[in-house]
Backbone as ProteinMPNN parsed JSONL, in Angstrom:
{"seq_chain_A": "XXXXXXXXXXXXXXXXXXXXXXXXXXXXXXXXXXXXXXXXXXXXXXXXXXXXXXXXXXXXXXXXXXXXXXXXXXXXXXXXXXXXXXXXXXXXXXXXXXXXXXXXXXXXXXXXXXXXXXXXXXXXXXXXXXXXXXXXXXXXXXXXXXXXXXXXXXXXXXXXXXXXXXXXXXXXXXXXXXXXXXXXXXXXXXXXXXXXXXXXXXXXXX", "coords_chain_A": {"N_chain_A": [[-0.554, 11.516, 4.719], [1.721, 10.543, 2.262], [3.976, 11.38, -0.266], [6.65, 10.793, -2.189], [8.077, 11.898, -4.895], [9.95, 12.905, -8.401], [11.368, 16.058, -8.538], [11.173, 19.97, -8.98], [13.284, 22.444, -9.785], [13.936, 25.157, -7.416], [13.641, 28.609, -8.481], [13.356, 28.409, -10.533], [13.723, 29.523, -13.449], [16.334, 30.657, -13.946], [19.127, 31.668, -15.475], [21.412, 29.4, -16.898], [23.995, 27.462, -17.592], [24.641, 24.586, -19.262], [27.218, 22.319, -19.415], [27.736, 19.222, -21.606], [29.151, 16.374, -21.662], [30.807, 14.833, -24.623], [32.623, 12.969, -25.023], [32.143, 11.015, -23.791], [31.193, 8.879, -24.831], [29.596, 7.721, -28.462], [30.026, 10.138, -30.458], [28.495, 11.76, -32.67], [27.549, 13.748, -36.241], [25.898, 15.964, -36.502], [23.669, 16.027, -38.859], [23.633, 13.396, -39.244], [22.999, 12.351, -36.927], [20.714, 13.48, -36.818], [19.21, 12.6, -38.889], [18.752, 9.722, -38.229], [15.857, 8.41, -37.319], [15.46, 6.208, -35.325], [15.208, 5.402, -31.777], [16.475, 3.529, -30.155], [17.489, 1.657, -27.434], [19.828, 0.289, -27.495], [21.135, 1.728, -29.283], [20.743, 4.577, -28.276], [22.083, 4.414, -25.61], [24.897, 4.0, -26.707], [25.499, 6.769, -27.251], [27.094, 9.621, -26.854], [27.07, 12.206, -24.336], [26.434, 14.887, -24.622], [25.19, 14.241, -27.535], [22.561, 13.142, -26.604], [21.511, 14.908, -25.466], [21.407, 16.76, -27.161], [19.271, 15.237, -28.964], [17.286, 15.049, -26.922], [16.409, 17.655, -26.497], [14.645, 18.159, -28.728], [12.733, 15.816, -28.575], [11.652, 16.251, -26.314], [8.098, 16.58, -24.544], [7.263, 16.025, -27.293], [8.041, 17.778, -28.672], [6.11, 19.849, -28.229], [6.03, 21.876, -26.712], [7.805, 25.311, -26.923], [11.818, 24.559, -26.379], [14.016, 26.048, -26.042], [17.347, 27.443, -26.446], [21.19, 28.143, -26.377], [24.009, 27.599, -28.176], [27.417, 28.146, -26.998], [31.27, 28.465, -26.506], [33.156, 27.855, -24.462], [35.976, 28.485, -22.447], [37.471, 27.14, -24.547], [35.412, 24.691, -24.302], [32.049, 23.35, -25.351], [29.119, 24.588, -24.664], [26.096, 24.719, -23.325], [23.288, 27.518, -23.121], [20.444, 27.781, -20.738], [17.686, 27.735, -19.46], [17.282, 26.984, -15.996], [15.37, 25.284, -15.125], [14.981, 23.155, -17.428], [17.369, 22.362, -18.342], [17.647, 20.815, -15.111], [15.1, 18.883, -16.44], [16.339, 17.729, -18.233], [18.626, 16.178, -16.949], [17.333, 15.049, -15.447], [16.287, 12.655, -16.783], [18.588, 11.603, -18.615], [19.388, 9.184, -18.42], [17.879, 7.392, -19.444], [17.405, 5.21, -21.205], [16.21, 2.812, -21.752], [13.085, 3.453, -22.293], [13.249, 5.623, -23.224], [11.461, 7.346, -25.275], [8.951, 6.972, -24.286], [9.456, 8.468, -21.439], [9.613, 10.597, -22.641], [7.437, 12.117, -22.8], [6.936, 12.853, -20.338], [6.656, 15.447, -17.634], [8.616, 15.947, -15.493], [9.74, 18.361, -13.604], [7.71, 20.251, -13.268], [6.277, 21.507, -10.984], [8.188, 22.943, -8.112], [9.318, 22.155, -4.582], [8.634, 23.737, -2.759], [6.086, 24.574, -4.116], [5.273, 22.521, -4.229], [4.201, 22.027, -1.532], [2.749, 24.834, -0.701], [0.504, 24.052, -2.182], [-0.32, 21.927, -1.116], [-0.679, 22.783, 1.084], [-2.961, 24.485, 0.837], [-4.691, 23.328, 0.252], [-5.53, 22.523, 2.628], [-4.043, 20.902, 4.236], [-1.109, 19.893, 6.354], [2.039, 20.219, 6.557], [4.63, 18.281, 7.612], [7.76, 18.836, 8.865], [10.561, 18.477, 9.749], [12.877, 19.847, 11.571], [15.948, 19.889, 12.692], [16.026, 16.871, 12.273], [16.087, 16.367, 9.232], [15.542, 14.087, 7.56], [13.424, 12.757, 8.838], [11.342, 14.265, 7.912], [9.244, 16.24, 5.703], [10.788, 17.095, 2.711], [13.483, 17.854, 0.348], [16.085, 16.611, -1.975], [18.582, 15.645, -3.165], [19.225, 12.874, -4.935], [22.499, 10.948, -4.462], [23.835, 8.666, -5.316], [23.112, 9.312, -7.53], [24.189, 11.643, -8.409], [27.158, 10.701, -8.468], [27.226, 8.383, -10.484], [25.807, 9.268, -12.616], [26.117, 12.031, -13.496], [28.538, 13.044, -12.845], [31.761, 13.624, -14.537], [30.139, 13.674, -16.939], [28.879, 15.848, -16.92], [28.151, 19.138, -16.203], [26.922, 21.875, -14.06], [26.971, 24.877, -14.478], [27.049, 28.472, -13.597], [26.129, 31.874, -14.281], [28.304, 33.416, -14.087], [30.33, 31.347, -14.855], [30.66, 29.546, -12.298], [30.679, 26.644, -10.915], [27.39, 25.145, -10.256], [25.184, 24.108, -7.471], [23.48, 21.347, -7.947], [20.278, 20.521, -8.939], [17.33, 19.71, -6.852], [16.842, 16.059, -6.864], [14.925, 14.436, -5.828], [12.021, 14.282, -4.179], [10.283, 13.982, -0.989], [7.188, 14.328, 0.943], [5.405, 14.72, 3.985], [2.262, 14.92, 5.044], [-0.216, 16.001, 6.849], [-3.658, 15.923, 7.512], [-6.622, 16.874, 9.42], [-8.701, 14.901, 11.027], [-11.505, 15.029, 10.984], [-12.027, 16.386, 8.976], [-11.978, 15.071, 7.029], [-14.093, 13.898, 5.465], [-16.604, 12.552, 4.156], [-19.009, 14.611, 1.566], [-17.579, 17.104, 2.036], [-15.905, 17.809, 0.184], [-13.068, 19.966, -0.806], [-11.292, 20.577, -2.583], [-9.763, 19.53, -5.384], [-7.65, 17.646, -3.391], [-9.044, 16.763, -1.276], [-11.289, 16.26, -3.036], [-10.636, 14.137, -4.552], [-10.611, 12.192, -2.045], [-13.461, 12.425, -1.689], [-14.549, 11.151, -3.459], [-13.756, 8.49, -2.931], [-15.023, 7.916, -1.049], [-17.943, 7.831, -1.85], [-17.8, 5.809, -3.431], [-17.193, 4.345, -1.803], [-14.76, 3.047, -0.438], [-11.965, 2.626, 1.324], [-9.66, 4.814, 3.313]], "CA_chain_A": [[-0.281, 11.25, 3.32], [3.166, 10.381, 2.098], [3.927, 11.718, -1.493], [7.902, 10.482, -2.916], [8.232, 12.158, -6.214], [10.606, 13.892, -8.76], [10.571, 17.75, -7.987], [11.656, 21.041, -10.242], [14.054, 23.494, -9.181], [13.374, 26.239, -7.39], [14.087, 29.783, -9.195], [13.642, 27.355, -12.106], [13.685, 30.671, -15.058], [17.67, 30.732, -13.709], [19.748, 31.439, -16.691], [22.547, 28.44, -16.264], [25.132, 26.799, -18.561], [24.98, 23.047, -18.744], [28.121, 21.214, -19.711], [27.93, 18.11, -21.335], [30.372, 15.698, -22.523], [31.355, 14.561, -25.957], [33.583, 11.69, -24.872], [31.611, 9.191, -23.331], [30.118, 7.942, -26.112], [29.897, 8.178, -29.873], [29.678, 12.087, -31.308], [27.68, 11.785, -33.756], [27.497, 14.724, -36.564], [24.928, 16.818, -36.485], [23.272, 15.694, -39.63], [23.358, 11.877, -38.603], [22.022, 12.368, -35.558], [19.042, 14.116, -37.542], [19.103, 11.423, -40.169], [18.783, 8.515, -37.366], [14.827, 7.897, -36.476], [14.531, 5.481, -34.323], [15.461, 5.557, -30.371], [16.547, 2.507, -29.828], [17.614, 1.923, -26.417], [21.325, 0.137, -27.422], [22.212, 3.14, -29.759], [20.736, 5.941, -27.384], [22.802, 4.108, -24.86], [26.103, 4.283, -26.911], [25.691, 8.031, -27.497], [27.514, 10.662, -25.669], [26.243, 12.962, -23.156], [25.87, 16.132, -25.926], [24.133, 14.25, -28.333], [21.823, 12.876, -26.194], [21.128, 16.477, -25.148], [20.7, 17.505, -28.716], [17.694, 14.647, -29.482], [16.008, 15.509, -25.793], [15.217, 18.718, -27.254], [13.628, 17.675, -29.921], [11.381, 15.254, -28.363], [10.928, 16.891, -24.9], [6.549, 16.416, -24.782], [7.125, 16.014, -28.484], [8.406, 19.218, -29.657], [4.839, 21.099, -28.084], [6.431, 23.179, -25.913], [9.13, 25.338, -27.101], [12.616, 24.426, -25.458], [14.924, 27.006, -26.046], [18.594, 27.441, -25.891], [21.945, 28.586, -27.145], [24.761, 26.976, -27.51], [28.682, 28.501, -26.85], [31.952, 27.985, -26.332], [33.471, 28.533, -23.089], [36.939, 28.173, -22.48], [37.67, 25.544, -25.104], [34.468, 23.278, -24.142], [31.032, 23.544, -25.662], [28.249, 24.167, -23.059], [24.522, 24.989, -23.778], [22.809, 28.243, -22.339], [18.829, 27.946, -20.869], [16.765, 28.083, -17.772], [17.321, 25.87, -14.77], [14.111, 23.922, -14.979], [15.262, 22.903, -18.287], [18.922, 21.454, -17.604], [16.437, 19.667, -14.775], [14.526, 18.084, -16.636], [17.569, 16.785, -19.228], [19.228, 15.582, -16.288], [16.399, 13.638, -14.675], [15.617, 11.79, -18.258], [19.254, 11.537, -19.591], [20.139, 8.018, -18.311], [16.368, 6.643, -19.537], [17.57, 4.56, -22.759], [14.728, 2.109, -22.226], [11.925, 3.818, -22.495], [13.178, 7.042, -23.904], [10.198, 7.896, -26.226], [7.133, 7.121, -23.622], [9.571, 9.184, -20.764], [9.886, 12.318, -23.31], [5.655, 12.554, -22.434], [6.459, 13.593, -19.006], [7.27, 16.36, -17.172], [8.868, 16.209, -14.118], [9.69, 19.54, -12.963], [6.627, 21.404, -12.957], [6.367, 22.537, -9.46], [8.937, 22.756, -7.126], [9.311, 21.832, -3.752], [7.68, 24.47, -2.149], [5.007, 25.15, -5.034], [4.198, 21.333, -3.578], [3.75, 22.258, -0.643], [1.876, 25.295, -1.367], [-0.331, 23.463, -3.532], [-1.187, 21.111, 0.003], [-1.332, 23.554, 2.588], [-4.244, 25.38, 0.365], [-5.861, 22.289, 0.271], [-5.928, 21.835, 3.731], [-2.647, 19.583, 4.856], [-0.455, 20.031, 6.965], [3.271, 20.026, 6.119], [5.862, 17.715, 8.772], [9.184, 18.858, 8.879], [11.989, 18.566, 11.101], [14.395, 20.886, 11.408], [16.327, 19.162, 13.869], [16.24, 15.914, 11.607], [15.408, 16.567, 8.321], [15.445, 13.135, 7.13], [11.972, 12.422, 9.095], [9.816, 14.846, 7.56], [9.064, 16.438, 4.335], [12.222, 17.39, 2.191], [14.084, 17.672, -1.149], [17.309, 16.442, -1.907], [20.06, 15.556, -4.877], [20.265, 11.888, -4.844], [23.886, 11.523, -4.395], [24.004, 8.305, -6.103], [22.66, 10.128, -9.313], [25.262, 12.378, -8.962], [28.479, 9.651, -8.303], [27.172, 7.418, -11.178], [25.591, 9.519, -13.595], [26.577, 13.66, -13.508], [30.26, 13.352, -12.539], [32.582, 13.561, -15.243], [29.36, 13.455, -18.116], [27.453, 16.862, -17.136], [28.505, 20.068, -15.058], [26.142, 22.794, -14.184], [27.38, 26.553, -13.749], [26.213, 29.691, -13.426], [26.691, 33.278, -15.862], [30.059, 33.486, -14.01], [31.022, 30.744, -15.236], [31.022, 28.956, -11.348], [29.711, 25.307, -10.408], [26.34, 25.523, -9.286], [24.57, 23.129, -6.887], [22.616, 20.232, -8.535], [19.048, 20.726, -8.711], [17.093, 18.227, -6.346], [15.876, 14.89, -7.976], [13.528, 14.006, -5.702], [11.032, 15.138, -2.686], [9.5, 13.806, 0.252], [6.513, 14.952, 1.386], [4.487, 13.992, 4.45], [1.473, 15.571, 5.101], [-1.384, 15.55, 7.506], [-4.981, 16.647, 7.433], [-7.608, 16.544, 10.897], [-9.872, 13.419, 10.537], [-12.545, 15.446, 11.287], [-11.993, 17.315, 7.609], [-11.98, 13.661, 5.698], [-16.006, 13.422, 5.626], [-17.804, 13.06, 2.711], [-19.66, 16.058, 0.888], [-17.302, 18.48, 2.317], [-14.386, 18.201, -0.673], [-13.091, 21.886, -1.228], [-10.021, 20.93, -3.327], [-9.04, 18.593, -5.763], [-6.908, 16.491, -3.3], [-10.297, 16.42, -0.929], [-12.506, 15.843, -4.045], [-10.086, 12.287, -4.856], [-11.333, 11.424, -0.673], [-14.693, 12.819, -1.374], [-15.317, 10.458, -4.673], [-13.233, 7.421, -3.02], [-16.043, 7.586, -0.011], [-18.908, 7.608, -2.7], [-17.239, 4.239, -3.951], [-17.439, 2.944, -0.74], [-13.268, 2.668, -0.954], [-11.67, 3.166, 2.634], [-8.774, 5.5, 3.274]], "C_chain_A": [[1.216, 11.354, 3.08], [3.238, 10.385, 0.592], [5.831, 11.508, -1.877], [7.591, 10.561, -4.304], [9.492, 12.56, -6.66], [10.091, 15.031, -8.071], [11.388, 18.437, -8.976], [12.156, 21.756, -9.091], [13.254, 24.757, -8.443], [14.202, 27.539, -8.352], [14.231, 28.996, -10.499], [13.786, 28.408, -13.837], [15.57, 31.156, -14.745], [18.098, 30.547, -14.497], [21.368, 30.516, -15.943], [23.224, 28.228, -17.74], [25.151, 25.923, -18.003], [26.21, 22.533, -19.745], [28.173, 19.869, -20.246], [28.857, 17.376, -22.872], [30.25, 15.181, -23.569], [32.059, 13.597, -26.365], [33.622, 10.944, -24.131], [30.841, 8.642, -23.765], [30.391, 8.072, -27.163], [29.417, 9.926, -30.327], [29.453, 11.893, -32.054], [27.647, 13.269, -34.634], [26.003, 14.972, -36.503], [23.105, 15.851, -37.373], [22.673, 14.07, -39.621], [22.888, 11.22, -37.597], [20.278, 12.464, -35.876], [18.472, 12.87, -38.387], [18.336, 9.88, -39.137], [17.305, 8.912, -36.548], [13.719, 7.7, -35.83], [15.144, 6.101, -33.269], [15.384, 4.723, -30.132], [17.503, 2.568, -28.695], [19.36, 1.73, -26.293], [22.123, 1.387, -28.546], [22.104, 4.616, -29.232], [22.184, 5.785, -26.156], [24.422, 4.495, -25.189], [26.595, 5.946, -27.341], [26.298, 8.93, -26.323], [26.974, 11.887, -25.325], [25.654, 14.242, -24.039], [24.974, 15.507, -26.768], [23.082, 13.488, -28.154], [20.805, 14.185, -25.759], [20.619, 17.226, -26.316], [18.929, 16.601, -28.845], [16.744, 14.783, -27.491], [15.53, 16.641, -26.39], [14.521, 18.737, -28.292], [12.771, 17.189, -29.785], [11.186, 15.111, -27.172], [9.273, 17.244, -25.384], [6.676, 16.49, -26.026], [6.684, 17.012, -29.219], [7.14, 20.031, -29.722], [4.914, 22.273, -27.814], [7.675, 23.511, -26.769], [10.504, 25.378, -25.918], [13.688, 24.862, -25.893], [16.05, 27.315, -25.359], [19.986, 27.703, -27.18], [22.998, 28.092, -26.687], [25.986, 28.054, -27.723], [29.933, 28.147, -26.797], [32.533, 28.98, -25.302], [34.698, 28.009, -22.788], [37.254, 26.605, -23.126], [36.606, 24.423, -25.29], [32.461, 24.112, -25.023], [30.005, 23.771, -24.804], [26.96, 24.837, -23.934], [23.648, 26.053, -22.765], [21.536, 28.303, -22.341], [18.92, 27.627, -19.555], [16.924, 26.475, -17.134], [16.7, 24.515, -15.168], [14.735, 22.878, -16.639], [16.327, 21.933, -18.568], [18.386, 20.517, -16.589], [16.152, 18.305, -15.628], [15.435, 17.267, -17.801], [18.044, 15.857, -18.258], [18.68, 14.868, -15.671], [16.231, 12.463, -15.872], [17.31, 10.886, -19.162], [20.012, 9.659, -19.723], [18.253, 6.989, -19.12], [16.095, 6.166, -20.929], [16.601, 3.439, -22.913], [13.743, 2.213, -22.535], [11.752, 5.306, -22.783], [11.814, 7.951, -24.148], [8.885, 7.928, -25.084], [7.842, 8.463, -22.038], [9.164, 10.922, -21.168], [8.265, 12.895, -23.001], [5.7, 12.854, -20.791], [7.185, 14.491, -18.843], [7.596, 16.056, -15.96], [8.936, 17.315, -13.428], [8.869, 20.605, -12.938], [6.311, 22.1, -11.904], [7.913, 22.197, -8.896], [8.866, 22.351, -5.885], [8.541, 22.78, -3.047], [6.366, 25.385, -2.947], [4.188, 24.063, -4.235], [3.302, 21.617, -2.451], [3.088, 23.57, -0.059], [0.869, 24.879, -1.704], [-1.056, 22.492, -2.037], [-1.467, 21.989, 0.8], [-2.703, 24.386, 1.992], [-5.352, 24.268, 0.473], [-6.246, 21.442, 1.933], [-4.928, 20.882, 4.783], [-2.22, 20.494, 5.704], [0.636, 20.23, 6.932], [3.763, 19.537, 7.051], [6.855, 18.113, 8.169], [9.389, 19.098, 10.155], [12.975, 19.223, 11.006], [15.495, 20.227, 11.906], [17.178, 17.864, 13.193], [15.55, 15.418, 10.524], [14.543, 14.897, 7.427], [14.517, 11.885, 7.542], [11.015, 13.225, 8.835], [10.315, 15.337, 5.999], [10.554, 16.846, 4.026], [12.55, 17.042, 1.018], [15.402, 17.532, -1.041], [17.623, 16.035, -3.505], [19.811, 13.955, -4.412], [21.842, 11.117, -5.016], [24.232, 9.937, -5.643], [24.353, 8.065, -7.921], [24.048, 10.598, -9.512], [26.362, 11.47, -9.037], [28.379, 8.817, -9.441], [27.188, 8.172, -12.82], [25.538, 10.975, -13.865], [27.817, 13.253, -13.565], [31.043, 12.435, -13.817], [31.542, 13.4, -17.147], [28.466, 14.933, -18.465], [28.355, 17.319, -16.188], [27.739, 21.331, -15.571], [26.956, 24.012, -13.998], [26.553, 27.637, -14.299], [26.704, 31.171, -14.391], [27.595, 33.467, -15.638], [30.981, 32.339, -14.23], [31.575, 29.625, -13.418], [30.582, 27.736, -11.394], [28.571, 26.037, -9.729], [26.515, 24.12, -8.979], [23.815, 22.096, -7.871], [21.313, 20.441, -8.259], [19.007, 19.503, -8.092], [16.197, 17.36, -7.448], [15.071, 14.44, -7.032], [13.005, 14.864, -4.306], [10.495, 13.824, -1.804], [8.333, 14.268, 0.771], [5.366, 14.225, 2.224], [3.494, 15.408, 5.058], [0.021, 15.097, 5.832], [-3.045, 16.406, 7.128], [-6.253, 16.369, 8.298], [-8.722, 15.645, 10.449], [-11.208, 14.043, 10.228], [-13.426, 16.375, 9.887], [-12.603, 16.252, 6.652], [-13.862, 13.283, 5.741], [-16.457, 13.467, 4.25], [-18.663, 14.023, 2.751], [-19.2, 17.165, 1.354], [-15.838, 18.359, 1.691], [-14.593, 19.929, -0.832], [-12.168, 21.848, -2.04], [-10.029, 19.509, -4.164], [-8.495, 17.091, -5.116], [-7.793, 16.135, -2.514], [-11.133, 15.532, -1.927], [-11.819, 13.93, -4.168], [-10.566, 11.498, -3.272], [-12.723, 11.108, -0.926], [-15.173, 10.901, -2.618], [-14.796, 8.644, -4.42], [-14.728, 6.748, -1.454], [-17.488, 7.35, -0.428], [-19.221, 6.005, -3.163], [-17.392, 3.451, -3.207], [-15.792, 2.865, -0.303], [-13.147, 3.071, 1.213], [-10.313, 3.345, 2.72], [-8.478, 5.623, 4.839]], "O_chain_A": [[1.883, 12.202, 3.673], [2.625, 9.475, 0.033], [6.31, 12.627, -1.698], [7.012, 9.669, -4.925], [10.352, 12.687, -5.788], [9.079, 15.192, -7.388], [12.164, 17.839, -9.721], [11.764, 21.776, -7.925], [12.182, 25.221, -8.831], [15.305, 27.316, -8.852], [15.16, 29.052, -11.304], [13.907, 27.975, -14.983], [15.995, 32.069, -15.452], [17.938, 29.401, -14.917], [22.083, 30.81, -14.986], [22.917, 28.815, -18.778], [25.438, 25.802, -16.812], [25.927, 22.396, -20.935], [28.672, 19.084, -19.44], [29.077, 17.578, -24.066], [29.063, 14.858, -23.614], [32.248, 13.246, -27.529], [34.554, 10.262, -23.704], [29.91, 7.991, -23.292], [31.503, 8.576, -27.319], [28.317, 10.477, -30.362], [30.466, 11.678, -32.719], [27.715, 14.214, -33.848], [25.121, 14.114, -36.463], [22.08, 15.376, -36.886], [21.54, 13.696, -39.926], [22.513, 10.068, -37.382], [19.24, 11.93, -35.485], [17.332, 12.405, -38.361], [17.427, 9.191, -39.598], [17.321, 9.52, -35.478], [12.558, 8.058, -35.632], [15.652, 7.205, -33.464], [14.262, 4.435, -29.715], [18.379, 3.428, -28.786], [20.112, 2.392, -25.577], [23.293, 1.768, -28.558], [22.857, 5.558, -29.48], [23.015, 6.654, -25.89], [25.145, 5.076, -24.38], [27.737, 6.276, -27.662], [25.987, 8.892, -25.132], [26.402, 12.564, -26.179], [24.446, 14.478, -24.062], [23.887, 16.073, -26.884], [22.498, 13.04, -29.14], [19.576, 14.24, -25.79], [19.705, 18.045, -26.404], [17.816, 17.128, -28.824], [15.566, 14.495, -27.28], [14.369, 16.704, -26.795], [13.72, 19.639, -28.535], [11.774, 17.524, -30.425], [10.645, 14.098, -26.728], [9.058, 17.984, -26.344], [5.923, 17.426, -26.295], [5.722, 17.242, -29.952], [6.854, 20.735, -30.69], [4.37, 23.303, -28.213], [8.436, 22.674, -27.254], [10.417, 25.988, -24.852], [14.508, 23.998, -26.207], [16.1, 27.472, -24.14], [19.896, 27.541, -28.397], [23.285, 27.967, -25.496], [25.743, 28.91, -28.573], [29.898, 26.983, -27.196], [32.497, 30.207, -25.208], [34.639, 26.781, -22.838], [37.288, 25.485, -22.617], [36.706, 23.489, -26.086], [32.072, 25.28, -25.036], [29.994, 22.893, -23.941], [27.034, 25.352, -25.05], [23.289, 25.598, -21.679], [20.983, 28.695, -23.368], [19.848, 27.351, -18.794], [16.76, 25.342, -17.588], [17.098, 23.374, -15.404], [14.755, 21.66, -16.462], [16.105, 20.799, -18.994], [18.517, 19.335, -16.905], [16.664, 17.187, -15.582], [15.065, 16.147, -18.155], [17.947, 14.671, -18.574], [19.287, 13.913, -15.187], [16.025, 11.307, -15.5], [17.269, 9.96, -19.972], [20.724, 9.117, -20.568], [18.012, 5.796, -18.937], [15.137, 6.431, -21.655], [16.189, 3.11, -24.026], [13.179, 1.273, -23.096], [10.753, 6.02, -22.695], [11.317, 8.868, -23.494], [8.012, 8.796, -25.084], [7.019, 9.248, -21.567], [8.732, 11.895, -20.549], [8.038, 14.105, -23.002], [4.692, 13.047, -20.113], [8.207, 14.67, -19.505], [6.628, 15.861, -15.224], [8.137, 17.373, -12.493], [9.224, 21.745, -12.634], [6.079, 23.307, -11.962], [8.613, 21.268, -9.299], [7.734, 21.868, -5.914], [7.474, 22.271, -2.704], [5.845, 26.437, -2.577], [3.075, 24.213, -3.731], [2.078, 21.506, -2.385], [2.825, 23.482, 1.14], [-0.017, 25.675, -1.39], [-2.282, 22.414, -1.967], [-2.597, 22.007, 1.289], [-3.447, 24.901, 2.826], [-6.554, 24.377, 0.718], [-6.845, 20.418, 2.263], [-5.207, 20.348, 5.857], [-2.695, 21.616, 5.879], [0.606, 20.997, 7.894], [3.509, 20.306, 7.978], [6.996, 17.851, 6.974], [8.838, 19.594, 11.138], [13.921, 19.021, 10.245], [16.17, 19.968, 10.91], [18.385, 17.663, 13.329], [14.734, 14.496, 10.522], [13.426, 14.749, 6.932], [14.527, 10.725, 7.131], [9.906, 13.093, 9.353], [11.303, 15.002, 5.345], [11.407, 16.924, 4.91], [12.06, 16.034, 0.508], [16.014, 18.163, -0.179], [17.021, 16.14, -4.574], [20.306, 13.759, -3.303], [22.035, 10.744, -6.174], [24.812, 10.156, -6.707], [24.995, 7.462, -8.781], [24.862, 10.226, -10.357], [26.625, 11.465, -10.239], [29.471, 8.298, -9.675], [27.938, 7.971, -13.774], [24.66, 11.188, -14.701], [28.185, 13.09, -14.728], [31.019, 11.228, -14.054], [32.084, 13.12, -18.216], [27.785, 15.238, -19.444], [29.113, 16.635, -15.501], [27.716, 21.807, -16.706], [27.755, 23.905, -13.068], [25.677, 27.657, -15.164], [27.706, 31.191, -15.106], [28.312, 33.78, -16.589], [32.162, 32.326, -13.882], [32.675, 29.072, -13.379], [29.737, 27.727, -12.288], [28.587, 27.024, -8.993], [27.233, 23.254, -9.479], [23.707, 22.702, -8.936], [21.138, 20.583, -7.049], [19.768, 18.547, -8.242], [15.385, 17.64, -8.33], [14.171, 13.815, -7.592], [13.523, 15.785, -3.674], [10.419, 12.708, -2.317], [8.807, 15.154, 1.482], [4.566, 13.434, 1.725], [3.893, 16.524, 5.391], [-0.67, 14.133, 5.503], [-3.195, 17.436, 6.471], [-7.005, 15.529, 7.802], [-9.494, 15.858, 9.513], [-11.93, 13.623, 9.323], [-14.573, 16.794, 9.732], [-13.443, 16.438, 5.771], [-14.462, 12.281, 6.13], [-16.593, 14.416, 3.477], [-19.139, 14.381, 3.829], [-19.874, 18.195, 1.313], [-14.81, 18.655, 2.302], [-15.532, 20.72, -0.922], [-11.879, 22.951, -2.503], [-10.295, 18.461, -3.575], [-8.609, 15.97, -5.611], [-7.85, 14.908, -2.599], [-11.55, 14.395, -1.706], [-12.412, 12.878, -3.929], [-10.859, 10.302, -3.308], [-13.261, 10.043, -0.623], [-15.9, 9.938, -2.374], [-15.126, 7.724, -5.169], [-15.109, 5.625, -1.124], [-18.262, 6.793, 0.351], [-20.237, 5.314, -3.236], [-17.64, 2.257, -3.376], [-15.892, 2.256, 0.762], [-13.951, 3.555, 2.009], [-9.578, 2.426, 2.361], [-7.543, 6.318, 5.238]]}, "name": "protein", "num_of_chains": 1, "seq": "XXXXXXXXXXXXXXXXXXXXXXXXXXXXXXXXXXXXXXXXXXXXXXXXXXXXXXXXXXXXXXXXXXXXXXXXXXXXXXXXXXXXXXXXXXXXXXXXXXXXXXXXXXXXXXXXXXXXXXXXXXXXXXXXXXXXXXXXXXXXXXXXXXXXXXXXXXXXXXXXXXXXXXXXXXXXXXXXXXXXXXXXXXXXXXXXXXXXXXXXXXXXXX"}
């Protein structure tokens, strides 16, 4: 099985400071931001990196969950203090001016990379990795692109000392095996079994 997804940070309750800019786009006041809506994709687009950050929290899963945070000032610049997973999931969503409103209904970072894989080895998998050569078996990474196009010079993460952190990863890898001999009908034990068990009912072939 070969699973390419988003993924969530690990230590994702990590109190961070996200950074974001003010002057690559229009700054909108407060009030006019509030006043404004719709989410239309050419005036999300012309907004700058903060007050795009202001209306994600607002209609992150449509204001169910609370998404909590404080903002500061830190030598001169404005920055916004809350948990890892959080800054995450802004930063996976923040370039997504087409389809804003139906993205704000997902979550991406709910597990992490090794919750995933967790979450398979209980069910029976296997996990591949390579130590050796990571970039043939399971694995999480930063797409660097992301960062060169759309982080650098719009968003900077740091930490309570005020350092750069690392970039959470944006996506995963995950290949995963499981002994043929397991894949039989009427012997699901899990969830990711039960989707074999009910595709062999169907007749379906895997």
């Amino acid at each position: 099985m070969l699973i390419r997804d988003v993924v969530g940070p690990e230590n994702r309750d990590l109190s961070v400071s996200l950074w974001c800019s003010d002057g690559d786009g229009r700054d909108l006041a407060a009030q006019e931001l509030a006043e404004h809506q719709g989410r239309e994709a050419d005036w999300l687009r012309g907004l700058c990196t903060s007050n795009r950050f202001r209306l994600f929290t607002k209609d992150f899963l449509g204001g169910r969950r609370p998404f909590p945070f404080t903002e500061a000032v830190q030598e001169g610049q404005t920055i916004f203090r809350l948990a890892l997973w959080q800054a995450a999931e802004f930063l996976s969503k923040r370039d997504y001016a087409d389809n804003w409103a139906s993205e704000m209904n997902e979550e991406f970072c709910f597990w992490s990379f090794s919750q995933w894989k967790k979450a398979l080895s209980e069910a029976g998998f296997r996990i591949v990795e390579n130590a050796d050569q990571p970039d043939r078996g399971s694995r999480s990474y930063v797409n660097s692109w992301i960062v060169e196009h759309r982080y650098n010079g719009c968003v900077n993460l740091l930490g309570a000392d005020g350092t750069a952190l690392n970039w959470p990863p944006s996506n995963m890898v995950i290949v995963a095996e499981k002994p043929l001999a397991e894949l039989v009908c009427g012997q699901a034990r899990s969830p990711f079994i039960a989707a074999v068990r009910v595709g062999c009912k169907a007749g379906s072939s895997f």
